[in-house]
N, CA, C and O atoms as CSV, one atom per row, in Angstrom:
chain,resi,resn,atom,element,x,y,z
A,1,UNK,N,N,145.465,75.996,93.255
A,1,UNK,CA,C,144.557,75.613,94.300
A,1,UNK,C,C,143.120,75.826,93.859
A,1,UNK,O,O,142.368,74.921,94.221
A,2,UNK,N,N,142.625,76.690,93.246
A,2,UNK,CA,C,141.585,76.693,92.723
A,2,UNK,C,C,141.353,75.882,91.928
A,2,UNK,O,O,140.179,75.529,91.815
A,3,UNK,N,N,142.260,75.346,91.173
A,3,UNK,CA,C,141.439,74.273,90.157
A,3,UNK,C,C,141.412,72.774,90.427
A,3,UNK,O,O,140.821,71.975,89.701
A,4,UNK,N,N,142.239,72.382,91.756
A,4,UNK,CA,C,141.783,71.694,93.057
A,4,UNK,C,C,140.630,71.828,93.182
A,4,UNK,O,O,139.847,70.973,92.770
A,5,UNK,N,N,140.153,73.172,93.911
A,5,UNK,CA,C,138.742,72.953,94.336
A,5,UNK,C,C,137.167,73.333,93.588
A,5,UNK,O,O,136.008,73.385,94.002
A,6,UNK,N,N,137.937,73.586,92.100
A,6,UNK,CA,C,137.060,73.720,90.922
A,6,UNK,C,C,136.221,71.870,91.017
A,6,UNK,O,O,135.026,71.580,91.077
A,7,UNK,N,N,137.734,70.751,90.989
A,7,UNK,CA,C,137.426,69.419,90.781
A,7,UNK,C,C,136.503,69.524,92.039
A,7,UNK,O,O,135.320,69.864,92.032
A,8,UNK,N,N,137.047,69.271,92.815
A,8,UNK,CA,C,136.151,68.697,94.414
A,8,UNK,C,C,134.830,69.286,94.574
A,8,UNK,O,O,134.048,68.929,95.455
A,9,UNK,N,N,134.636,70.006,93.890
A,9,UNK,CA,C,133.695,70.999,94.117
A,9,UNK,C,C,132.535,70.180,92.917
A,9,UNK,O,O,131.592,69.482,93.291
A,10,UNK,N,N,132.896,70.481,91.338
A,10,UNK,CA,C,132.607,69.345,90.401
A,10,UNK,C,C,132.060,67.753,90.772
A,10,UNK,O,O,131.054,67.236,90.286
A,11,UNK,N,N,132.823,67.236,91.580
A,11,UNK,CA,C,132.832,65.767,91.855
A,11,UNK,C,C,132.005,65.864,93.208
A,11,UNK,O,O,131.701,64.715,93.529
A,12,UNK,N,N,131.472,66.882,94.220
A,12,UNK,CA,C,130.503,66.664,95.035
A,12,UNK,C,C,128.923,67.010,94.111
A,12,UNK,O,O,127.869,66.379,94.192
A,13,UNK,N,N,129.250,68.284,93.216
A,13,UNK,CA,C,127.766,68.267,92.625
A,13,UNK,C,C,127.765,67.177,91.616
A,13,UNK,O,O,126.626,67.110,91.154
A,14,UNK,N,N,128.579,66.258,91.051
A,14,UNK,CA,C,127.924,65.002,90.436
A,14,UNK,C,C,127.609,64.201,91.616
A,14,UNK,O,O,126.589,63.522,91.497
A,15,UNK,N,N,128.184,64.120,92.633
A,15,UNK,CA,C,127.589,62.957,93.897
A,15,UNK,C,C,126.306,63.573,93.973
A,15,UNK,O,O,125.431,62.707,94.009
A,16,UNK,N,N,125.959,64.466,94.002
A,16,UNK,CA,C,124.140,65.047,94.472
A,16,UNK,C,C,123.487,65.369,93.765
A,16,UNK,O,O,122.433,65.967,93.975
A,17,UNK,N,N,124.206,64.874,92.137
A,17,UNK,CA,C,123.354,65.273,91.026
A,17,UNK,C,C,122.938,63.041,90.671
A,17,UNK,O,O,122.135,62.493,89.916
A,18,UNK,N,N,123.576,62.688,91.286
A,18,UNK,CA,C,123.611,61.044,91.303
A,18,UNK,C,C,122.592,60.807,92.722
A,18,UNK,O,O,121.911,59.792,92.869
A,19,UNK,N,N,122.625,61.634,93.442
A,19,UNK,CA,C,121.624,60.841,94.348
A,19,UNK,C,C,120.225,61.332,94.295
A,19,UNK,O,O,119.201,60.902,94.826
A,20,UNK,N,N,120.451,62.358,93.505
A,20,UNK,CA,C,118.876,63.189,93.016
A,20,UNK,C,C,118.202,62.313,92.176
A,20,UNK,O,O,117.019,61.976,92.217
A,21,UNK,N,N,119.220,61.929,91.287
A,21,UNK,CA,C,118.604,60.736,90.341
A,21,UNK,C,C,118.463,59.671,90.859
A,21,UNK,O,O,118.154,58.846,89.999
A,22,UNK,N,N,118.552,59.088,92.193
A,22,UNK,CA,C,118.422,57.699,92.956
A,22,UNK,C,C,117.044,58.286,93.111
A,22,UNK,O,O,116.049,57.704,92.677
A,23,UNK,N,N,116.982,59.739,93.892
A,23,UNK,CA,C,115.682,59.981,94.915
A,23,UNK,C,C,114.501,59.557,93.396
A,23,UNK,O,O,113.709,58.674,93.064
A,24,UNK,N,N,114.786,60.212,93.128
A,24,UNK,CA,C,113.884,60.329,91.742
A,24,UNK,C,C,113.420,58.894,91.237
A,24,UNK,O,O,112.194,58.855,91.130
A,25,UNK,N,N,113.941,57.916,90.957
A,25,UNK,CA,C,114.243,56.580,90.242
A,25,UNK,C,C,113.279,55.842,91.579
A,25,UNK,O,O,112.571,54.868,91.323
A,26,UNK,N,N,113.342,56.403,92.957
A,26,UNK,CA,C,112.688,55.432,93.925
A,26,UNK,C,C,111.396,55.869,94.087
A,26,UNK,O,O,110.639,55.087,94.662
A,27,UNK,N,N,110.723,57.484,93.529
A,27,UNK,CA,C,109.796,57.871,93.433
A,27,UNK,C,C,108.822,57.646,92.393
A,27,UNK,O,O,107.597,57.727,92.474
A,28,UNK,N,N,109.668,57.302,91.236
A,28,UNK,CA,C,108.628,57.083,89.932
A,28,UNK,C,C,108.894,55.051,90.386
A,28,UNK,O,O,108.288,54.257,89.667
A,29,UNK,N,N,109.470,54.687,91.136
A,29,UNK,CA,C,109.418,53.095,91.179
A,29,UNK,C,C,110.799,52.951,89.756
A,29,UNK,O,O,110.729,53.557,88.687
A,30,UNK,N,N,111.843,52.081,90.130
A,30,UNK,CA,C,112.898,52.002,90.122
A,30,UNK,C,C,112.723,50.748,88.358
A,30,UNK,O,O,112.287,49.605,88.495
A,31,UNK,N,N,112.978,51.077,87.496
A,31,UNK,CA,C,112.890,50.274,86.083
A,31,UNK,C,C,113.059,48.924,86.425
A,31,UNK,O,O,112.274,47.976,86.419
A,32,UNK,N,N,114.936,49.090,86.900
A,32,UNK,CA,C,115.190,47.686,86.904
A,32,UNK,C,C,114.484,46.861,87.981
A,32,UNK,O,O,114.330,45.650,87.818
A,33,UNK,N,N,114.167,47.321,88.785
A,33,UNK,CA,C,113.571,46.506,89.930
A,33,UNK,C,C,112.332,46.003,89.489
A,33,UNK,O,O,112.094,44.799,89.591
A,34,UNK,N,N,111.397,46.907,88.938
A,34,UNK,CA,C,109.992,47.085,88.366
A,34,UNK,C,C,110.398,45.524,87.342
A,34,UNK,O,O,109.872,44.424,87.511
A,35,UNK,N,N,111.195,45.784,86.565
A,35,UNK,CA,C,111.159,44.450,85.588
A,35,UNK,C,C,112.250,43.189,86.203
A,35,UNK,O,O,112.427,42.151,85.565
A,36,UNK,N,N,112.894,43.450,87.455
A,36,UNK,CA,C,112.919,42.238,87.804
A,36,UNK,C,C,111.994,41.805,88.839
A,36,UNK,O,O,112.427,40.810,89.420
A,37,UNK,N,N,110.817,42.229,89.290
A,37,UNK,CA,C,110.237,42.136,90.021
A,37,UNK,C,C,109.007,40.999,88.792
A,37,UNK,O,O,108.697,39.822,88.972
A,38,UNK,N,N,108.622,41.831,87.756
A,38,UNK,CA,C,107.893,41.441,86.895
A,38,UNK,C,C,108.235,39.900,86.238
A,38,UNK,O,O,107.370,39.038,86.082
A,39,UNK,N,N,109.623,39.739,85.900
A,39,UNK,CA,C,110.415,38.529,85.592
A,39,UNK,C,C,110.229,37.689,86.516
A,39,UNK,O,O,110.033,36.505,86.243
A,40,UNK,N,N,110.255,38.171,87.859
A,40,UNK,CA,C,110.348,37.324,88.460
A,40,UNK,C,C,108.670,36.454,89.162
A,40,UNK,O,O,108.347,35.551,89.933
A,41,UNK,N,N,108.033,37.494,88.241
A,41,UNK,CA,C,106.684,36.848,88.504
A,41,UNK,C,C,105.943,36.156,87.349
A,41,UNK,O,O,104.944,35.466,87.555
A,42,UNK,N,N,106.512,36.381,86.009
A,42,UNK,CA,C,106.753,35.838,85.109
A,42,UNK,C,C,107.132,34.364,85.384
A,42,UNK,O,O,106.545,33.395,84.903
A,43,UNK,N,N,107.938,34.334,86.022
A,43,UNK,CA,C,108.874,32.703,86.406
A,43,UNK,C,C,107.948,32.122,87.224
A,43,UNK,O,O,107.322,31.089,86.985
A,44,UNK,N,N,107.864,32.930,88.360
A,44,UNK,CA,C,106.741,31.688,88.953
A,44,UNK,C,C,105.651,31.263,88.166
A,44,UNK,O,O,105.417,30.070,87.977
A,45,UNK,N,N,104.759,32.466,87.551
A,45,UNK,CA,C,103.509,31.896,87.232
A,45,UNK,C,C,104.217,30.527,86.089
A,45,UNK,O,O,103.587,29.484,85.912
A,46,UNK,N,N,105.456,30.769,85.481
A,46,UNK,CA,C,105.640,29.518,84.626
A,46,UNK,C,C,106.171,28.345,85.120
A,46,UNK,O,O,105.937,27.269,84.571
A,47,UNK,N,N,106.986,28.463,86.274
A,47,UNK,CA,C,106.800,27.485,87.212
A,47,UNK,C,C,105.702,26.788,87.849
A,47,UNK,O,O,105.849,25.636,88.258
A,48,UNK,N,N,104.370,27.557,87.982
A,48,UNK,CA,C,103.545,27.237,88.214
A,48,UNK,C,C,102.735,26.489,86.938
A,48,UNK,O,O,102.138,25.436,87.160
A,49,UNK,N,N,102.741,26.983,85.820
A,49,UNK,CA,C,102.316,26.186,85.009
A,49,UNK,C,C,102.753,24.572,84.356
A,49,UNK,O,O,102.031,23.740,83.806
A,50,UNK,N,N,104.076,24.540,84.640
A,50,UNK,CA,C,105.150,23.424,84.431
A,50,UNK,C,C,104.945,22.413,85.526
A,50,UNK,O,O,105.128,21.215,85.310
A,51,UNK,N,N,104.611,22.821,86.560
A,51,UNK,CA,C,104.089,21.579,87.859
A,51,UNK,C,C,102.504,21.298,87.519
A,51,UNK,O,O,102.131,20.128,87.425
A,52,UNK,N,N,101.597,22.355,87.340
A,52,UNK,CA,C,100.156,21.819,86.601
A,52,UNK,C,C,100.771,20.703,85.545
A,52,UNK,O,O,100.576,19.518,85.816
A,53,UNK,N,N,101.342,20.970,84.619
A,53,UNK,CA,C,101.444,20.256,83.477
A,53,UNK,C,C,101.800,18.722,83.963
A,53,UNK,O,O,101.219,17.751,83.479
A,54,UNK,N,N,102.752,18.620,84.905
A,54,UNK,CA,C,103.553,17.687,84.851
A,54,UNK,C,C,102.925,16.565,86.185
A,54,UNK,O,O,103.507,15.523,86.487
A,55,UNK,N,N,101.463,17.125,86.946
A,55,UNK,CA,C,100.941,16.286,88.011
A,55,UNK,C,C,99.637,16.110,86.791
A,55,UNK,O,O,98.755,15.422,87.304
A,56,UNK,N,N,99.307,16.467,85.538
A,56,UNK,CA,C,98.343,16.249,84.958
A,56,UNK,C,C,99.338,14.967,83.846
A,56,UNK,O,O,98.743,13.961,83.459
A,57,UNK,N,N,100.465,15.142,83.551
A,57,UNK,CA,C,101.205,13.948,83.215
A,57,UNK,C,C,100.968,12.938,83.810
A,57,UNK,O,O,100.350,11.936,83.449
A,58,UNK,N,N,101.552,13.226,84.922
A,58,UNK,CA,C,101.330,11.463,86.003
A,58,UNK,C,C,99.886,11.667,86.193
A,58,UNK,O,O,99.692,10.687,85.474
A,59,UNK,N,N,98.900,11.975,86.448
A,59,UNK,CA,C,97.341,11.478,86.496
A,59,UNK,C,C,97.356,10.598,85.460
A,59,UNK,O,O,97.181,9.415,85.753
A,60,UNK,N,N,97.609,11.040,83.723
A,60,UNK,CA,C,97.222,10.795,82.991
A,60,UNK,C,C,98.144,9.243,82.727
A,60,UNK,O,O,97.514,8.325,82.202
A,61,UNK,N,N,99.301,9.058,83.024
A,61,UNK,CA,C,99.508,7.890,83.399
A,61,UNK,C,C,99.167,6.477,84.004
A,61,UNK,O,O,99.158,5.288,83.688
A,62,UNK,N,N,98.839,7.479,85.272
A,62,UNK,CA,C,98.525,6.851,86.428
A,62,UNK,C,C,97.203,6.202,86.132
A,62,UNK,O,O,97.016,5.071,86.579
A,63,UNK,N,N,96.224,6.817,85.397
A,63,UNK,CA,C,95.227,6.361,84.687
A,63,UNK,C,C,95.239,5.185,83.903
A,63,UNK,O,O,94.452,4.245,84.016
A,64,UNK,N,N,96.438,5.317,82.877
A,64,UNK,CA,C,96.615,4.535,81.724
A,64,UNK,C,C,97.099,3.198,82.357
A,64,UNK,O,O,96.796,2.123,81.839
A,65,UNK,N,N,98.054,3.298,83.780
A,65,UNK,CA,C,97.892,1.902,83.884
A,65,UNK,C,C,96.884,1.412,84.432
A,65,UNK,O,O,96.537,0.273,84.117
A,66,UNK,N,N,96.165,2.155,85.390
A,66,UNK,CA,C,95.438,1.628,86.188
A,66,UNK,C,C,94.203,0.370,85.105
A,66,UNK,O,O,93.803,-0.768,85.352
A,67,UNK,N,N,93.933,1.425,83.784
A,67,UNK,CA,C,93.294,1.096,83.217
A,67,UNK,C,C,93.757,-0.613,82.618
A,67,UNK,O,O,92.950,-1.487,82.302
A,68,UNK,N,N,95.007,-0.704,82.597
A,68,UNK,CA,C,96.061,-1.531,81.808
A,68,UNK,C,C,95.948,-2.663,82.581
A,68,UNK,O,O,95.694,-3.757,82.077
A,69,UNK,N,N,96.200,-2.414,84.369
A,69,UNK,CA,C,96.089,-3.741,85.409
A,69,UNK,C,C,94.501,-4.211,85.128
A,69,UNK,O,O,94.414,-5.362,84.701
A,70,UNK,N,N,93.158,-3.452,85.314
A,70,UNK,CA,C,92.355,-3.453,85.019
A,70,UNK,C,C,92.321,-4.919,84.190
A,70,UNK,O,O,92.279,-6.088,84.572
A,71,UNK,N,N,92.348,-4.464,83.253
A,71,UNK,CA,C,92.450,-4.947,81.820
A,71,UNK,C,C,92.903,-6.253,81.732
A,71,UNK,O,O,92.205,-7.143,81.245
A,72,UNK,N,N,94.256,-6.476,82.258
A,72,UNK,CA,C,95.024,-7.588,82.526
A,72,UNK,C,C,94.022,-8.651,83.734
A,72,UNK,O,O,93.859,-9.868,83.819
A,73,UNK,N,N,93.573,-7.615,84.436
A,73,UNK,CA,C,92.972,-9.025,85.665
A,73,UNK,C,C,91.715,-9.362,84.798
A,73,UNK,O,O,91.226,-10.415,85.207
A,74,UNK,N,N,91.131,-8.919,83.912
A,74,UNK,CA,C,89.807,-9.293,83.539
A,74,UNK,C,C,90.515,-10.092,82.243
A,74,UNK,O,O,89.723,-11.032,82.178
A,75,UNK,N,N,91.255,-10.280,81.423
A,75,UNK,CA,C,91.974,-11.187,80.837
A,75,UNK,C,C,92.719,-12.613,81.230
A,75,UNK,O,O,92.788,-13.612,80.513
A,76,UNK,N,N,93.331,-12.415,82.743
A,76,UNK,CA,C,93.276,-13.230,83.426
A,76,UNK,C,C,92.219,-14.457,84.039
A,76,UNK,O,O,92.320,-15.681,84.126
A,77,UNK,N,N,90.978,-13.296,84.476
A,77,UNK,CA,C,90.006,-14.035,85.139
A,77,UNK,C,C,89.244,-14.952,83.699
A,77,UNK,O,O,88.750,-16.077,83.775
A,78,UNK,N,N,89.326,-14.186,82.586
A,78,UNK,CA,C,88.599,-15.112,81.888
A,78,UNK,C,C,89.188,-16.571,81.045
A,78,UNK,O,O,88.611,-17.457,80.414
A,79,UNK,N,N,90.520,-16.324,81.371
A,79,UNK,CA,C,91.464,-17.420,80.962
A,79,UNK,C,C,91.093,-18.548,81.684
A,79,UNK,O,O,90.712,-19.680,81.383
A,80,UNK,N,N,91.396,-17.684,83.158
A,80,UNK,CA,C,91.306,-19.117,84.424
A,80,UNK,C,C,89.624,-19.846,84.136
A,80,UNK,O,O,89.429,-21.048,84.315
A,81,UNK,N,N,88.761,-19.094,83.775
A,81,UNK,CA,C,87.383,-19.862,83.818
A,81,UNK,C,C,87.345,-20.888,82.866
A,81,UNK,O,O,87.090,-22.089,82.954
A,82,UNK,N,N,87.661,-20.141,81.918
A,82,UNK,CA,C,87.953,-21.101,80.626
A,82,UNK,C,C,88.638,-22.214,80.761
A,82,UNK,O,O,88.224,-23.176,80.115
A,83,UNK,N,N,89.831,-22.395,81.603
A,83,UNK,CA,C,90.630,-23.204,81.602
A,83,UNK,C,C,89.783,-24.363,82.593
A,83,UNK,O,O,89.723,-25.587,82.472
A,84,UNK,N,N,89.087,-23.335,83.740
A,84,UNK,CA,C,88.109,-24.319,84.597
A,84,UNK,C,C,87.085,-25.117,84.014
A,84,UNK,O,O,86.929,-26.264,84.434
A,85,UNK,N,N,86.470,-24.731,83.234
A,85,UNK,CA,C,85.621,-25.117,82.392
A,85,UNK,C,C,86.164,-26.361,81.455
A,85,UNK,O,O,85.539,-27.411,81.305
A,86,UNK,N,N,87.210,-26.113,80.959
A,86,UNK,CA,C,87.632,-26.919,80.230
A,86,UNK,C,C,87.896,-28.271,80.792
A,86,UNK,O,O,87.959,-29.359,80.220
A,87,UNK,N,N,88.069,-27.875,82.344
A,87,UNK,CA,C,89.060,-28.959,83.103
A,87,UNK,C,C,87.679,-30.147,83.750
A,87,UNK,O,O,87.814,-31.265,84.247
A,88,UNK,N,N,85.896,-29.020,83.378
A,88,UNK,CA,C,85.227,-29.802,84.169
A,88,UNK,C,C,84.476,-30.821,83.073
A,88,UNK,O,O,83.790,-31.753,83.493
A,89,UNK,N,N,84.661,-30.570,81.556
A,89,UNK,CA,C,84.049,-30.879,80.838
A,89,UNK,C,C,84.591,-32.257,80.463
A,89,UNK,O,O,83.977,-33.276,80.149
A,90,UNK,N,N,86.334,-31.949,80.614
A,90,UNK,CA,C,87.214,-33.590,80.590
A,90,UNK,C,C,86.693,-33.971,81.867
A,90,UNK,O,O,85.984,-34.898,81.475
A,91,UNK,N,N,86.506,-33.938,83.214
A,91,UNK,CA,C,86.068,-34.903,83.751
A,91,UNK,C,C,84.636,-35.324,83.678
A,91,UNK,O,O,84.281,-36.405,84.147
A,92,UNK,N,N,83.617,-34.311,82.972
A,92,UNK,CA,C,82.091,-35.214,82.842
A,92,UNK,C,C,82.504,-36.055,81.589
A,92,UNK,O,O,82.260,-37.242,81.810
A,93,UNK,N,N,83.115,-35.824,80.190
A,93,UNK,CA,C,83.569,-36.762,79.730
A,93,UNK,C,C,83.770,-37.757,79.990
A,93,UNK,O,O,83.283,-38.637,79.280
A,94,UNK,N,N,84.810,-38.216,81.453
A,94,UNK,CA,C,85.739,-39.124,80.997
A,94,UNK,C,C,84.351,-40.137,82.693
A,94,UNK,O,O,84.586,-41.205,83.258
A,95,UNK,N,N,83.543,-39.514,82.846
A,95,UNK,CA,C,82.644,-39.892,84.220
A,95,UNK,C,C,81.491,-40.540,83.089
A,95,UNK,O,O,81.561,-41.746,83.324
A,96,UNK,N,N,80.783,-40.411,82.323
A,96,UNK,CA,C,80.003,-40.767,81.116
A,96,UNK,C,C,80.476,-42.032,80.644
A,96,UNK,O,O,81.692,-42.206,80.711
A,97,UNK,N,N,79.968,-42.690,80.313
A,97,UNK,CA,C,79.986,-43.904,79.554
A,97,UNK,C,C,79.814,-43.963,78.244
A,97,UNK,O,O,78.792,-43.417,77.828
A,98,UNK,N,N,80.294,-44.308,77.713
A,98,UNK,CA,C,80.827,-44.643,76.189
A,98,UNK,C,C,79.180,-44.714,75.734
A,98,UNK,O,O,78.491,-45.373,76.513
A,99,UNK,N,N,78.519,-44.158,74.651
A,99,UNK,CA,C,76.875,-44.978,74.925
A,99,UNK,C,C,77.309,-45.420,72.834
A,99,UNK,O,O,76.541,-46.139,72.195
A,100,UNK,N,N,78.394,-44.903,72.292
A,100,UNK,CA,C,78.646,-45.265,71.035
A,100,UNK,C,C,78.849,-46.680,70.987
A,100,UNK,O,O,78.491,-47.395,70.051
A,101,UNK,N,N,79.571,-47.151,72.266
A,101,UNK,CA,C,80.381,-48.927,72.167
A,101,UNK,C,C,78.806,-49.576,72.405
A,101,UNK,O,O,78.640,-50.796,72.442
């Protein structure tokens, strides 16, 4: 019977030698928590950097076509003039009289 309550006796001072070390661990601020707390601010700020990155992507897109339609209507517009031009020069041509015959 005593060495019954040698154990029980053993196995309550490790329970209060385990919660001394909890008290302790919540007083100096707890490691693992401390570095998942840190990780986890780690992540955002890189989450946060990965959405900067990726709305400065599409700007920089968004730019490149804009620049591109741009581009295209002023290629357009100078086709159509040209083509107007062309279309007014056959009719003063063909409105003119021959002055060679």
């Amino acid at each position: 019977m005593n060495v019954i309550g040698d154990i029980i006796q053993s196995q309550e001072s490790a329970g209060s030698l385990h919660s001394r070390r909890k008290r302790k661990r919540r007083r100096r601020g707890d490691p693992v928590a401390s570095y998942s707390a840190i990780s986890r601010c780690y992540l955002e700020i890189a989450i946060a950097k990965r959405c900067r990155l990726h709305k400065l992507i599409r700007q920089r897109f968004a730019l490149a076509i804009k620049n591109q339609q741009e581009d295209f209507a002023l290629l357009f517009q100078q086709t159509k003039l040209q083509c107007i031009q062309s279309q007014r020069k056959d009719i003063q041509s063909q409105d003119e009289p021959d002055a060679m015959f």
